[in-house]
C-alpha positions in Angstrom: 6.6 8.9 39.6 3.8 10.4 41.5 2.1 12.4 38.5 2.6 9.5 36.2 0.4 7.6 38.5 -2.0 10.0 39.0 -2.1 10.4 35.3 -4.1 7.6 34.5 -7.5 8.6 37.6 -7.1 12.0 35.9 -8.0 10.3 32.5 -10.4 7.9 33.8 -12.4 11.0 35.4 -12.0 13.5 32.3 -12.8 10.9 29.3 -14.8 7.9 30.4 -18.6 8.4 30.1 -21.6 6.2 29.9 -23.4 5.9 26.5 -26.3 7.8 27.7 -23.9 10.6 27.7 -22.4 10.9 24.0 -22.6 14.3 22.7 -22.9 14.4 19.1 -20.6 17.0 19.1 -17.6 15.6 21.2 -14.8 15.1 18.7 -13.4 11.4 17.8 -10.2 10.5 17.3 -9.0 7.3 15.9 -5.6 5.4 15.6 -5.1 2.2 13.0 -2.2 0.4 13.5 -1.8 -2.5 10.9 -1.4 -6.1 12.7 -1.5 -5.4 15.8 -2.3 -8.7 17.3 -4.9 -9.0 19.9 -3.0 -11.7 21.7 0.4 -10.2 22.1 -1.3 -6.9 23.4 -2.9 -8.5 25.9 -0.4 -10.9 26.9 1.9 -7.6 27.0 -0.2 -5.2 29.0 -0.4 -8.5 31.5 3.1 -8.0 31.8 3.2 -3.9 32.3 4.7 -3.1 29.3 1.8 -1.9 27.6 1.1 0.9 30.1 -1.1 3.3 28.5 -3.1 0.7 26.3 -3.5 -1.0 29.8 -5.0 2.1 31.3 -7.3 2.9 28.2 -8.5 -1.2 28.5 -8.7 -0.6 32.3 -10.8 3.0 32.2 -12.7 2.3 29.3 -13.6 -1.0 26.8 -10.8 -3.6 25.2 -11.6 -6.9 23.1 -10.0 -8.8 20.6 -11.8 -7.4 17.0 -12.3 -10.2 14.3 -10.8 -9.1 11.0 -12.5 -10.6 7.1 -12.5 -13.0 5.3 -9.2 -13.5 4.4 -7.5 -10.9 6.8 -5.8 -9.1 4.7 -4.7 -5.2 4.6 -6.5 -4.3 2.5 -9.7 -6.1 2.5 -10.0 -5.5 6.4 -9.4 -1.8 6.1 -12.0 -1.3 3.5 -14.7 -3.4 5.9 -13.4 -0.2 8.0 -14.0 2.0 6.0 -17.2 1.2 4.2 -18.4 -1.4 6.9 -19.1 -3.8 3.9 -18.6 -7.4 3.7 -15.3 -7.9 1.0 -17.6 -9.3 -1.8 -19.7 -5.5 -1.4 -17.0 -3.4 -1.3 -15.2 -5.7 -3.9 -11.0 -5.5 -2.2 -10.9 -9.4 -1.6 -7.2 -9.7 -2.0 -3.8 -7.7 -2.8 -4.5 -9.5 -6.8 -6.9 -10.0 -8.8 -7.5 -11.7 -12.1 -9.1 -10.8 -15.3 -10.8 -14.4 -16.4 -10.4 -14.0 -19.8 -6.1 -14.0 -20.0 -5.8 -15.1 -16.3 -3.2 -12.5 -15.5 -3.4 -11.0 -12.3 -3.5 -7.4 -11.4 -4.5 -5.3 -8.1 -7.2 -5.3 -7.0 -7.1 -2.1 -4.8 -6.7 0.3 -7.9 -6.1 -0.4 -11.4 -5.9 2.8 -14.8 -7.7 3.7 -17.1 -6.6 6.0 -20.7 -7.8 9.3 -20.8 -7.3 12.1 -23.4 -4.9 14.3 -22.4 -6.2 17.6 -23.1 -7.8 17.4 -26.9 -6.3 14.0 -27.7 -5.6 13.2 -31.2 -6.8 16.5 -31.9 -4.1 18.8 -29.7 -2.0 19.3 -32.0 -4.7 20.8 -34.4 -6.0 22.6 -31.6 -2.6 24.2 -29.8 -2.1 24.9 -33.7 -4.8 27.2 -34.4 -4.7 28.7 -31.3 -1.6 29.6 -31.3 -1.9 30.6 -35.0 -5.1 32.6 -34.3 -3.4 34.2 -31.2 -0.6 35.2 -33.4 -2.4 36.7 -35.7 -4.1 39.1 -33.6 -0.6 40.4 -32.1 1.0 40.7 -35.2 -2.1 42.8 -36.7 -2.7 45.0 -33.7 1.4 45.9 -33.3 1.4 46.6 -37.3 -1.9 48.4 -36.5 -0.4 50.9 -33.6 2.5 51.2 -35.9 -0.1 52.9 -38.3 0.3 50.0 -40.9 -2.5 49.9 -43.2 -5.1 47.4 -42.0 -4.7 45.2 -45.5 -0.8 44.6 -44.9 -1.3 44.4 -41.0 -4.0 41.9 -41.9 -1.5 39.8 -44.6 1.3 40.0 -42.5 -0.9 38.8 -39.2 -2.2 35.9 -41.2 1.4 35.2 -42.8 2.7 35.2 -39.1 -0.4 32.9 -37.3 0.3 30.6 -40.2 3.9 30.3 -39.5 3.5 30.2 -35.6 0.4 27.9 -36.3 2.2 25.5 -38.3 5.3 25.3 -35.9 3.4 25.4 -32.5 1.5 22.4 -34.3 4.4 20.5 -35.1 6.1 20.6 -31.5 2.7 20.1 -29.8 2.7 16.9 -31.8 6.3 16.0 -30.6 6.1 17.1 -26.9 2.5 16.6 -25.8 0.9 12.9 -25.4 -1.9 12.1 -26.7 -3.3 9.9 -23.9 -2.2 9.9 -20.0 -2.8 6.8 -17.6 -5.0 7.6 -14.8 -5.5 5.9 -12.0 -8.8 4.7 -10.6 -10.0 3.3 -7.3 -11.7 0.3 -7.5 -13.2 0.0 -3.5 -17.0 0.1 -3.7 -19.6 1.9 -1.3 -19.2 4.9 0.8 -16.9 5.6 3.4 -17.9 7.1 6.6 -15.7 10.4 6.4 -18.3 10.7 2.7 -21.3 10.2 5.2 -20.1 12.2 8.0 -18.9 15.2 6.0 -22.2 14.9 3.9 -23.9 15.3 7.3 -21.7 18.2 8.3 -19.0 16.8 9.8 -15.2 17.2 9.0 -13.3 14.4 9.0 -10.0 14.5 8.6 -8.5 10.6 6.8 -4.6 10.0 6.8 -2.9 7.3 5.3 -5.9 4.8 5.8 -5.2 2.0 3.2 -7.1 1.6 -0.3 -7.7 5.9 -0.3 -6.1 6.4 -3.9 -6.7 8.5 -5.8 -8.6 9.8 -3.5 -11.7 10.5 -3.6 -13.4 14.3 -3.1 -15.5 14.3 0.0 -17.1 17.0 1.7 -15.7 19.3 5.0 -12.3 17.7 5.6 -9.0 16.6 4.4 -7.2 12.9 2.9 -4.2 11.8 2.4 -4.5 8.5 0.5 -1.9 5.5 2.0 -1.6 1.7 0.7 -1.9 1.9 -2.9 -0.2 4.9 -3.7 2.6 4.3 -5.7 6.4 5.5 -6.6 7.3 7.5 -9.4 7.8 4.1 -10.9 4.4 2.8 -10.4 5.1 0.0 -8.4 4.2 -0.5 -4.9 8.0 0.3 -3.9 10.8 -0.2 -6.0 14.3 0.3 -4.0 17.6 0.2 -5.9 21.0 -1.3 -5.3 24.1 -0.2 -7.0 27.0 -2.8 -6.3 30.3 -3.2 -7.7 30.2 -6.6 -6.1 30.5 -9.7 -9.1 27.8 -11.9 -9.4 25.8 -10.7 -6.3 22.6 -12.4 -6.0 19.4 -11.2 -4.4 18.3 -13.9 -1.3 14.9 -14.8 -3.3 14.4 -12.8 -6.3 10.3 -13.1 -5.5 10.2 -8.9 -5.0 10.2 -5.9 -6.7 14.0 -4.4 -6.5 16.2 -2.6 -9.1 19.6 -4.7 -8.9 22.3 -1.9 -11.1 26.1 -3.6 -11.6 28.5 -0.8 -11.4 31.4 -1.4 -13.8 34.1 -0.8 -11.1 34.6 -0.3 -7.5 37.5 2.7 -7.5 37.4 6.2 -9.4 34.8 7.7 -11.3 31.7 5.6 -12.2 29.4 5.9 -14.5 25.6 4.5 -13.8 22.0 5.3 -14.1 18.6 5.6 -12.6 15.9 3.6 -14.3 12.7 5.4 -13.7 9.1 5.6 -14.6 7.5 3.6 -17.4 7.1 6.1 -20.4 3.3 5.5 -21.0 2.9 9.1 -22.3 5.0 8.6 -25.6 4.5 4.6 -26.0 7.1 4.5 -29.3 9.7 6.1 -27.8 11.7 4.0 -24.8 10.1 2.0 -22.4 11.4 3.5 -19.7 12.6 6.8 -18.7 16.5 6.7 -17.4 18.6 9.4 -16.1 22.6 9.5 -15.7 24.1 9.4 -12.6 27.7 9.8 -11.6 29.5 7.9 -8.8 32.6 8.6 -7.4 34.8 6.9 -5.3 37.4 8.9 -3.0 41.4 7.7 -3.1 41.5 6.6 0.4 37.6 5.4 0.4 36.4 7.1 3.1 33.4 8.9 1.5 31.6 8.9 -1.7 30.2 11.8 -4.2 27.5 11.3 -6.0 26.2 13.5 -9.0 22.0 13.1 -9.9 20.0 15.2 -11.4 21.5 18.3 -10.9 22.5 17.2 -7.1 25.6 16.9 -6.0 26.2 14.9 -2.3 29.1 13.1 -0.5 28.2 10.6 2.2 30.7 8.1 4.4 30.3 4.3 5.1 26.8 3.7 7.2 25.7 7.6 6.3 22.0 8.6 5.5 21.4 11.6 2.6 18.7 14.0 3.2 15.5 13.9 0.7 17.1 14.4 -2.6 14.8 15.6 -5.8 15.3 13.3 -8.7 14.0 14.2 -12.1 13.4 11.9 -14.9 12.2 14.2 -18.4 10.3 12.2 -20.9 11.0 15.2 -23.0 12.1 18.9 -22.8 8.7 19.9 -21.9 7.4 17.3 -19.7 9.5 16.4 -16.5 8.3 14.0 -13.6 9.9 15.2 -10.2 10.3 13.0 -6.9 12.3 12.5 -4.4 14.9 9.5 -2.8 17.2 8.9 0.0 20.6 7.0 -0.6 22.6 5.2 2.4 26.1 4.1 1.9 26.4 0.7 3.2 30.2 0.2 2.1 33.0 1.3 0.2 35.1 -1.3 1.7 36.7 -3.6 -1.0 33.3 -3.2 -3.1 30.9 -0.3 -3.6 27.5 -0.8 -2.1 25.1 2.0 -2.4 21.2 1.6 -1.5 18.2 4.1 -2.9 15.3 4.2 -1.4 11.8 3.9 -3.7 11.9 7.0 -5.6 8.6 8.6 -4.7 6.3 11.8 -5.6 8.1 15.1 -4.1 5.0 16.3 -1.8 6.5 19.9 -2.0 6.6 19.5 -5.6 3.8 17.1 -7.7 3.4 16.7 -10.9 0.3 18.3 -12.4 -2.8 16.2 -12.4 -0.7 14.0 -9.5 -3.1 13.9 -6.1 -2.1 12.5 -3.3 -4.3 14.6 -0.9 -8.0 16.1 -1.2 -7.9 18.6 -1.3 -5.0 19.2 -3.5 -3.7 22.1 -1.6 -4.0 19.7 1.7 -0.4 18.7 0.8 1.0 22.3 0.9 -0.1 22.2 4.4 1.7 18.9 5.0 4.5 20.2 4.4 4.4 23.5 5.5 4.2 22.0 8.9 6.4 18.7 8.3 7.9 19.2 5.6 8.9 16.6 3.1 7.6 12.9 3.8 7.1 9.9 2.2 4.2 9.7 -0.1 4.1 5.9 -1.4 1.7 3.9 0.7 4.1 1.0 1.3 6.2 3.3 3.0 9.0 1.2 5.1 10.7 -0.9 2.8 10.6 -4.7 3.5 11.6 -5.6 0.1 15.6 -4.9 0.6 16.0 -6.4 3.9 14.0 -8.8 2.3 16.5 -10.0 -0.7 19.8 -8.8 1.5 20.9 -5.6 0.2 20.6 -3.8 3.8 20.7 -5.3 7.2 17.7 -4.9 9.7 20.2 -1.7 11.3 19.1 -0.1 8.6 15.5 -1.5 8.3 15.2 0.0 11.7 16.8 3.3 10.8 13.9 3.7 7.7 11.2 2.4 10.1 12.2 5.0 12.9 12.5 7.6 9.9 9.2 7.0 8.9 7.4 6.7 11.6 8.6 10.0 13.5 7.3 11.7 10.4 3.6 10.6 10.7 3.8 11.0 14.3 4.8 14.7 13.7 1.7 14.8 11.2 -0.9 13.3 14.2 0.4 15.4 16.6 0.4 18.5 14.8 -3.2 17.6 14.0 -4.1 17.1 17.4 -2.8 20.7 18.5 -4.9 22.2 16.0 -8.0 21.0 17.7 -6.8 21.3 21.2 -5.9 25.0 20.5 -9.2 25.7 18.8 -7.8 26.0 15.6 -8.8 23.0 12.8 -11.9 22.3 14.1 -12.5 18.6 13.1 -14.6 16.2 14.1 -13.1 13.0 13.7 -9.4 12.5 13.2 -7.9 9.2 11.4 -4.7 8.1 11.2 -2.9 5.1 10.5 0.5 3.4 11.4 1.7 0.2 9.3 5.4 -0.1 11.3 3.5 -2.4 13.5 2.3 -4.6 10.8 6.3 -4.4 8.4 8.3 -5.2 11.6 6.3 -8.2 12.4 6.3 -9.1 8.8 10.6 -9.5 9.1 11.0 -10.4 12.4 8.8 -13.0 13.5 12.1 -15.5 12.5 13.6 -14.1 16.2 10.5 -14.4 18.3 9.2 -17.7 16.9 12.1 -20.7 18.3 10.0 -23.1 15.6 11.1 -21.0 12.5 13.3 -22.7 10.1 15.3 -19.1 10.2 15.4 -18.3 14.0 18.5 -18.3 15.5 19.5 -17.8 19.2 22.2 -14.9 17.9 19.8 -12.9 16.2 17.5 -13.6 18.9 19.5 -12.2 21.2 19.7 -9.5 18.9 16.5 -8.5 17.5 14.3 -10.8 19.9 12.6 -7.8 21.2 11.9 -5.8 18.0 8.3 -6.8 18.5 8.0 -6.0 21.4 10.0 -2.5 21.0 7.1 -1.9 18.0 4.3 -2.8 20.2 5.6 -0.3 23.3 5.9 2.0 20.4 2.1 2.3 19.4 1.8 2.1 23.0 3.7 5.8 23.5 1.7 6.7 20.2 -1.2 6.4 22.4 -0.4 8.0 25.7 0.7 10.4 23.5 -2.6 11.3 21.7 -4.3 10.7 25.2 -2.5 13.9 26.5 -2.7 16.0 23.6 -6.2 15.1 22.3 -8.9 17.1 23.5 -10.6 16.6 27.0 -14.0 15.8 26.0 -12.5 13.5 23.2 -13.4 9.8 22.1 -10.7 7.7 21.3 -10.9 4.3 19.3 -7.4 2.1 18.9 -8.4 -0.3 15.9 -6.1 -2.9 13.9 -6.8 -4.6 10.9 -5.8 -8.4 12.1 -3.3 -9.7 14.2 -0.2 -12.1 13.3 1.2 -15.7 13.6 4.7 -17.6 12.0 4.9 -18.1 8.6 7.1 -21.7 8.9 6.0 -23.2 5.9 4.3 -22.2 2.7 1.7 -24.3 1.2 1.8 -23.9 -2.4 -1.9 -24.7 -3.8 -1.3 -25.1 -7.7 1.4 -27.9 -6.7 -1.4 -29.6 -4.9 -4.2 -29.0 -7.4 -1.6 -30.8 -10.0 -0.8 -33.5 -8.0 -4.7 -34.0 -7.5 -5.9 -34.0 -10.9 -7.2 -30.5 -10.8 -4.9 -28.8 -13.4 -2.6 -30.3 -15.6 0.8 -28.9 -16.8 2.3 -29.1 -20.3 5.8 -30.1 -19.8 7.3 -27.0 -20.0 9.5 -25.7 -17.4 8.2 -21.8 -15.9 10.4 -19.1 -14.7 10.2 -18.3 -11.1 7.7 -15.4 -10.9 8.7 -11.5 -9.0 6.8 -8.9 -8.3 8.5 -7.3 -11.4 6.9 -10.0 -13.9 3.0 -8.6 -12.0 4.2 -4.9 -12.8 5.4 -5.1 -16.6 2.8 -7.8 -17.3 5.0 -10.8 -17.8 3.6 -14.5 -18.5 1.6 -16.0 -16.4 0.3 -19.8 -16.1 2.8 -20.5 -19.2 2.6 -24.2 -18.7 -0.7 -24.7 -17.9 -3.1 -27.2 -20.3 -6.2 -24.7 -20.0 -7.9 -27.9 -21.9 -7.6 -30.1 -19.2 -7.6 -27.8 -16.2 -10.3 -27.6 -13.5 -9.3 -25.0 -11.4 -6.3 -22.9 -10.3 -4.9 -20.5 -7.2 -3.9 -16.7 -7.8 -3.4 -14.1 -5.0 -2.9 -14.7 -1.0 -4.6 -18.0 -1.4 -7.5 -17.7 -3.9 -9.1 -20.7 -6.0 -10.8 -20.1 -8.9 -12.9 -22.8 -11.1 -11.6 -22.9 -14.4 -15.6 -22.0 -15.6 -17.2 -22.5 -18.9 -18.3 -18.8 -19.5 -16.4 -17.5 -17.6 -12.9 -17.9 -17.9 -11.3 -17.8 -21.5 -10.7 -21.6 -21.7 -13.1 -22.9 -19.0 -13.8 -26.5 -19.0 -16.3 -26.6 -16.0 -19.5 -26.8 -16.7 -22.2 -24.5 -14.3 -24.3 -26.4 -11.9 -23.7 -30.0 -10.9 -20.0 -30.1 -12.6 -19.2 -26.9 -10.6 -20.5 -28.4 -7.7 -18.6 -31.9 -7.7 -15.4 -29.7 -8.5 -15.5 -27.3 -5.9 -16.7 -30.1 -3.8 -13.7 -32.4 -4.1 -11.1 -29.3 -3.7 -12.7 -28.0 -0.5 -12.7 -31.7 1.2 -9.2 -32.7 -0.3 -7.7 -29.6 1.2 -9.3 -30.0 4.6 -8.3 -33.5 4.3 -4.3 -33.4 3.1 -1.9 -33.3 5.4 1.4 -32.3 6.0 3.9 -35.5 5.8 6.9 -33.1 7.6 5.0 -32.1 10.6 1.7 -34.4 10.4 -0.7 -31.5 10.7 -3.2 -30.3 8.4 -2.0 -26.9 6.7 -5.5 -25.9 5.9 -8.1 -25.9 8.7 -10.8 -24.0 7.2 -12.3 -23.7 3.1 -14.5 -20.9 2.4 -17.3 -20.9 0.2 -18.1 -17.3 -1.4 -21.3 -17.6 -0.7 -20.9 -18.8 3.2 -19.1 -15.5 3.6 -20.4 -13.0 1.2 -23.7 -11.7 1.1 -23.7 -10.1 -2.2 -20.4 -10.1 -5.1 -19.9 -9.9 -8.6 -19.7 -13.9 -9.3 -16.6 -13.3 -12.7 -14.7 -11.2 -9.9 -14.6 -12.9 -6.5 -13.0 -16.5 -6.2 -14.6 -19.6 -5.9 -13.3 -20.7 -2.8 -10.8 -19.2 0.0 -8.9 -21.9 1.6 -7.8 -20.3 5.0 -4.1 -22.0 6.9 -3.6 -23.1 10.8 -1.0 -22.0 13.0 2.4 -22.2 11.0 1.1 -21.9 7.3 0.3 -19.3 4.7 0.1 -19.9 1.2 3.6 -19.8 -0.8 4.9 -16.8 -2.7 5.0 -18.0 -6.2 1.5 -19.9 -5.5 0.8 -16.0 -5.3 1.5 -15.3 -8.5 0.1 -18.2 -10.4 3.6 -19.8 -10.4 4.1 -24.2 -9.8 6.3 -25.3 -7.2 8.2 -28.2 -6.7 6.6 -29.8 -3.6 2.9 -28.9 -1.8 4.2 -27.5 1.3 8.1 -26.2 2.0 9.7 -24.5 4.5 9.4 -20.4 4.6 13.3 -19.7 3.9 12.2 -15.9 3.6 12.9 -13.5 6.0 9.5 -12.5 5.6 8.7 -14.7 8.9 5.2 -13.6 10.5 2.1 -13.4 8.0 -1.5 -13.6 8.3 -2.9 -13.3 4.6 -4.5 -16.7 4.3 -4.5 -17.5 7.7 -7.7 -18.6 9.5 -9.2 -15.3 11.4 -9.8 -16.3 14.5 -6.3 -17.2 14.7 -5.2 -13.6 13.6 -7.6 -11.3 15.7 -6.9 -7.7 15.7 -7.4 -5.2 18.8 -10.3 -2.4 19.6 -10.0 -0.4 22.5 -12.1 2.5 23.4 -12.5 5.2 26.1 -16.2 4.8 25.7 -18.5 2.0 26.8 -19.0 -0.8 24.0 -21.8 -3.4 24.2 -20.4 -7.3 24.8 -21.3 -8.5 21.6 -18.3 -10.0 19.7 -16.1 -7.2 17.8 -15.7 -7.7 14.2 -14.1 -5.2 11.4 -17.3 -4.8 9.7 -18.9 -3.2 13.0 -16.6 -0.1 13.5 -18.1 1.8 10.7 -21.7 2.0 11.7 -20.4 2.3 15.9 -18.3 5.5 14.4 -22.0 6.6 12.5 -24.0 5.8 15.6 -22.1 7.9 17.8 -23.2 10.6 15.8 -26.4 9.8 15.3 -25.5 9.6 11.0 -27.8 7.2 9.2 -25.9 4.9 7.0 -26.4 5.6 3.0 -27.3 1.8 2.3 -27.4 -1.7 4.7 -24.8 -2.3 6.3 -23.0 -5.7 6.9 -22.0 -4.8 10.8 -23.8 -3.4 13.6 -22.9 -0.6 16.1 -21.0 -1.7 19.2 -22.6 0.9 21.4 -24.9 -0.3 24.6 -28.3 0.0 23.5 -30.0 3.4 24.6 
């Protein structure tokens, strides 16, 4: 007990120096932790359970940090990163919207064709090389066999021709003739680009909105948020059920549902994979077998995949098992998945996690890290992890194919992997061997467990129940005192002279009710429907493209929502069938929504769902006007916009209770309600903390000019 409380003075006297003192040289280490709420931390280290964020606010500099406008992932950590206001840096939202077929998209990162290798033209090419290369063998062999040089010359060009021909023929089957590639759409430069242009290595991991990643010079990236599954999507978990009829809770996310035809015996299933956008005439997607089988007395099951074979018993994990998915014989995509077994009893109930990129084994041209051979070193020290940006899945817990035991089991799984990666990192400095600069890395568990359990801490949620409170009241709490080891942690192994920031992107409140803006633009005159009856929209219908808006009279239709809470003016010359007129008509429109939304109220509760309408131009200093939307209506305590609002879809009333286990949110809520956390063993100036200043504070303290104006200011004490 002694040497824990001596711990902290001995930190105090070996880390905390005044601002005259900053070496440019000292080494920087920061830790990101999505959602960590600048409220519950406080309210938590108050109450001692926050002990080593307590001592780092105590020895050194703590204040709540103000996140963008809105406060979403994404959009916050690219104000991080670039220290740009959203409409710079152009991340706004998770979706975007292209004006002229008002389908939406992400905005994060989006593809792009390129030839792969000659194009059209490979088979010509591989043909006559090939041919050419043939014919030089043949006529040299013939040559050395003391053939005369006519016949070694005939039967050369009579072989190339042949090998030519053929080679031709199966480049033209086998080889694509284009090959999707992704591209990041985040604008300006980062500071690990500045830093490492100045000298500096930087190593990045897992910040959000890094893919593809981007080459950089003297250090090491491995992208996070936005890096997808095998299957493209931002996380697509499967479950295979022998149960009839089973029905996902919502049916608003992005799961693979597969029916088994029995529940006893051998059963025959498959694996749908990736979208085949290499050979676009042959199947859509690309599926492999896979072979269940169900032991006589039902205490394990065998499963057969792609070459694996594994057993596993009721409320068992697998190990990382490679799955491969050919689009033909020459062209295989590998990646990796873990099943659990949830039951055998009565029914079969088998879960697989997102299939994602094998980091031990990626497909060429795949990058995950920069530079490429960064990965190898991953995993030579950790070795295989998960590579998909959305890493712990909230989508099954979500629609009720696994319980939050095993939600807890992934998030734990997850987590203790990146920790491994940090730590690692940080011994490398300490023992003088990677000699970085700045180290960043990033932890979302904070932000997915608040996400799903807010419904047990909040008593006002339509879902919270004094059982699972009893339960899984703490798991908040348990997440919080997690980052909170995370950071004694790097305090003891980081080195002595070390800076060290703790940064989140925003904090957290309940999601109770969803307000549903289309619903209210309709029953206010904005946008008129055509009678028809839409499908609910999924996350599935944003991935494959589906229709969007499919009962919407464009004709008579002022404005609609799209995204976490985005209104756009249905503008003449801008959007395919805008009615809007630019100038005063735009102005009396966008007039009349912002005051009519500040204005409604909530008949249930008698409170206002929407406190706060943002005009583009009140919060962005500079945007591209056909991308950025028109106005940004932010929610009070309680509210966030509704999920099929999100994806352009009509609901039946304005405002509804959340029914989704996806209880705490903080997408369209008002900031200042949602502040995030910045601590620091360094002197900070008392100037009010916002997202956009932690990029030039992190420049400053090494004396790095920015490469254009900056929308934030250093937090350091003036010297």
């Amino acid at each position: 007990m002694r040497a824990r409380c001596l711990f902290p003075l001995a930190l105090a006297a070996g880390l905390l120096v005044s601002a005259a003192g900053l070496a440019q040289d000292r080494p920087l280490v920061i830790l990101g932790f999505d959602g960590a709420d600048a409220k519950l931390t406080e309210r938590w280290m108050d109450e001692g359970k926050l002990p080593n964020l307590a001592a780092l606010r105590d020895q050194g500099s703590f204040r709540p940090l103000r996140s963008t406008v809105p406060s979403q992932t994404p959009v916050s950590w690219s104000t991080f990163a670039t220290g740009l206001n959203p409409g710079r840096h152009a991340i706004f939202d998770f979706l975007k919207r292209d004006p002229q077929t008002y389908t939406p998209s992400f905005a994060a990162s989006g593809e792009v064709e390129e030839p792969f290798l000659w194009g059209e033209r490979t088979p010509l090419v591989v043909g006559i090389g090939i041919g050419a290369l043939l014919t030089l063998v043949f006529f040299g062999l013939l040559r050395l066999l003391r053939a005369r040089a006519r016949m070694a010359l005939v039967f050369g060009l009579a072989a190339g021709l042949a090998g030519g021909v053929g080679a031709s023929v199966v480049a033209g089957r086998l080889l694509p003739k284009q090959r999707p590639v992704a591209v990041n759409n985040q604008q300006g430069d980062t500071f690990w680009e500045i830093l490492g242009a100045a000298g500096k290595r930087v190593e990045v991991m897992r910040i959000p909105v890094t893919f593809p990643p981007e080459p950089f010079e003297h250090g090491h990236l491995l992208t996070g948020l936005g890096t997808p599954d095998v299957s493209l999507r931002i996380g697509k978990p499967f479950y295979f059920t022998s149960e009839l009829f089973f029905k996902p809770r919502t049916g608003d996310f992005s799961g693979e549902l597969v029916e088994l035809i029995d529940n006893r015996g051998v059963i025959p299933t498959e694996i749908k994979g990736p979208p085949n956008k290499l050979f676009p005439d042959a199947e859509p997607y690309i599926t492999i077998p896979m072979t269940l089988t169900v032991a006589e007395d039902r205490s394990h099951l065998d499963i057969e995949v792609s070459g694996s074979h594994l057993s596993l018993e009721p409320g068992q994990w697998s190990g990382w098992v490679p799955i491969e998915f050919p689009f033909n014989a020459l062209i295989k995509l590998g990646g990796i998945g873990r099943f659990y077994l949830i039951s055998l009893e009565d029914e079969v109930r088998l879960y697989l996690s997102p299939i994602q990129f094998d980091p031990t084994n990626l497909p060429p041209m795949t990058e995950i890290t920069f530079p490429n051979a960064f990965v190898d070193d991953l995993t030579g020290r950790v070795g295989r992890f998960k590579t998909i940006g959305w890493a712990i899945d909230t989508w099954s817990l979500e629609e009720g194919t696994i319980d939050e035991d095993v939600f807890f089991q992934d998030v734990d799984f997850t987590v203790s992997k990146y920790e491994e990666m940090l730590y690692g990192l940080l011994e490398d400095r300490h023992a003088g061997g990677q000699d970085w600069d700045v180290l960043v890395h990033y932890f979302e568990f904070t932000d997915r467990v608040q996400h799903m359990m807010w419904r047990y801490f909040d008593p006002k949620h339509p879902l919270y129940t004094e059982e699972g409170a009893a339960k899984y009241g703490d798991a908040i709490l348990n997440a919080y005192q997690r980052m909170d080891a995370i950071v004694g942690e790097t305090r003891k192994r980081m080195p002595n002279d070390g800076m060290l920031m703790v940064v989140s992107d925003h904090g957290f409140a309940s999601f109770r009710r969803a307000v549903n803006y289309n619903t209210w633009l309709v029953k206010n005159g904005f946008m008129r429907l055509n009678g028809e009856d839409a499908d609910r929209k999924n996350l599935e219908d944003l991935f494959g493209q589906g229709d969007f808006f499919v009962n919407v009279d464009w004709s008579a239709t002022q404005a609609y929502a799209l995204g976490l809470g985005q209104i756009y003016i249905n503008l003449q010359g801008r959007e395919k069938n805008g009615i809007v007129k630019p100038g005063a008509d735009y102005e009396r429109v966008t007039n009349a929504i912002h005051d009519g939304l500040l204005a409604y109220v909530d008949e249930e509760t008698g409170e206002h769902p929407v406190v706060h309408v943002w005009r583009r131009d009140e919060v962005y200093t500079e945007y591209d006007p056909s991308l950025i939307p028109d106005l940004i209506p932010s929610n009070g305590e309680g509210y966030r916009v509704g999920w099929q609002d999100s994806l352009g879809g009509i609901a039946k009333t304005v405002v509804e209770d959340n029914d989704h286990l996806w209880s705490g949110d903080h997408c369209s809520v008002y900031p200042p309600l949602v502040d995030g956390i910045l601590f620091a063993n360094i002197p900070l100036s008392n100037k009010r903390a916002d997202m956009v200043d932690v990029m030039p504070t992190v420049l400053d303290l090494y004396h790095v000019a920015p490469t254009t104006h900056l929308d934030g200011e250093s937090l350091l004490p003036a010297r």
